[in-house]
C-alpha positions as CSV (number, residue, x, y, z in Angstrom):
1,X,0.0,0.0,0.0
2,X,2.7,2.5,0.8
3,X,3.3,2.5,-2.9
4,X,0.2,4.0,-3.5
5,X,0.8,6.6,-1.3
6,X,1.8,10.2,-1.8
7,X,2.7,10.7,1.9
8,X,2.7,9.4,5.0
9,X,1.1,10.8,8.4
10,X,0.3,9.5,11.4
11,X,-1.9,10.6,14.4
12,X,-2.1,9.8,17.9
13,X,-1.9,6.0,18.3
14,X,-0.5,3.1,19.9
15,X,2.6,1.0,19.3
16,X,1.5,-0.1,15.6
17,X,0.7,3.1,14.2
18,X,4.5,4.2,15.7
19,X,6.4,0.9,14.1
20,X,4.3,2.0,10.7
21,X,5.7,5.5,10.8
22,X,9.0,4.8,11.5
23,X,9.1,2.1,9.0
24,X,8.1,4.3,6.4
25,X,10.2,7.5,7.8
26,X,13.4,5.2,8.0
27,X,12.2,4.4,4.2
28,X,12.0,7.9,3.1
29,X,15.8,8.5,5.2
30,X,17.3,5.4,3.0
31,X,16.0,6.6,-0.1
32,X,13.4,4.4,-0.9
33,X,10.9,7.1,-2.1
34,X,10.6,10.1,-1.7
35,X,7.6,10.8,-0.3
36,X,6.9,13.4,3.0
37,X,6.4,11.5,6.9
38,X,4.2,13.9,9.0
39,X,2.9,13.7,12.6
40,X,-0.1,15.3,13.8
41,X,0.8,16.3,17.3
42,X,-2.5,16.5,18.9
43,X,-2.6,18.1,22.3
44,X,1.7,17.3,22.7
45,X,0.7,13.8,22.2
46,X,4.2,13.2,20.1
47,X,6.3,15.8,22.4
48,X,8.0,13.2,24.8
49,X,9.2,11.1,21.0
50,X,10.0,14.2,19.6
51,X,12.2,14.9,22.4
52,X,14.0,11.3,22.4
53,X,14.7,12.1,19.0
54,X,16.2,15.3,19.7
55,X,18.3,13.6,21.9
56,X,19.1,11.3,19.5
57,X,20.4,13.8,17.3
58,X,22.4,15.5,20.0
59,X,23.9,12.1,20.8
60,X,24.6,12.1,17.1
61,X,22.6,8.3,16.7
62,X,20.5,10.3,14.4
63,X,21.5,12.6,11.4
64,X,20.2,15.8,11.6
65,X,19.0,16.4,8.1
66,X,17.2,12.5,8.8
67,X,15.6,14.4,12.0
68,X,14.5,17.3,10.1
69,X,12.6,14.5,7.8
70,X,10.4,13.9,10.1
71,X,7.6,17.0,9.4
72,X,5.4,17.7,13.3
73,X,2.7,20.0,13.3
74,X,-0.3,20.4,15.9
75,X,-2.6,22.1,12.8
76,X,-4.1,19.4,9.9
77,X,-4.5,22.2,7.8
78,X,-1.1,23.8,7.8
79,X,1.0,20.2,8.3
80,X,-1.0,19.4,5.0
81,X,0.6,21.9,3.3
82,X,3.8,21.3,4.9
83,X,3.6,17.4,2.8
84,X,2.5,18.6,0.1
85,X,5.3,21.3,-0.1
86,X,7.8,19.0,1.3
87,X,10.9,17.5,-1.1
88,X,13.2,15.0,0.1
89,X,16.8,16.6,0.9
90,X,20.3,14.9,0.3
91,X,21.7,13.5,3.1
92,X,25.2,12.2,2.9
93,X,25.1,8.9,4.8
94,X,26.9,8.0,7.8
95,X,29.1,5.7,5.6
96,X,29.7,6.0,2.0
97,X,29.5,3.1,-0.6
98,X,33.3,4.1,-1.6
99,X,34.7,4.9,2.5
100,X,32.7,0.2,3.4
């Protein structure tokens, strides 16, 4: 199905609607399409992940251009038009093919 998607976004739910987004997001990081991985933040709902995966990124287990992929807004309208505006970047990877 994700195939026939033209974006991905989740809202608040439990443990499977997380491992669907992060599948997808961790898709979209590797280059697999290039499609946009929202979160609705409803009420702060996403605020304590969010914040694990700013720690991440300070930790430097999470490339910063890979966090930035991951597009959080609290208003449907206006994280709508963030996907639809939204182009994947290029990210160098933590490893090049040519440094394996």
């Amino acid at each position: 199905m994700s195939e026939l998607a033209d974006g991905f976004l989740a809202l608040p739910g439990g443990i499977g609607t997380l491992e669907e987004w992060f599948e997808v997001w961790t898709w979209s990081q590797l280059g697999f399409h290039p499609k946009p991985c929202g979160l609705l933040n409803v009420a702060g709902y996403y605020d304590h992940l969010l914040a694990f995966l700013d720690h991440m990124t300070a930790e430097r287990f999470l490339n910063e251009t890979h966090r930035a992929m991951a597009i959080v807004g609290d208003d449907p309208e206006r994280l709508l038009d963030r996907l639809a505006a939204w182009r994947p970047p290029r990210a160098r990877k933590w490893i090049e093919a040519e440094e394996r």
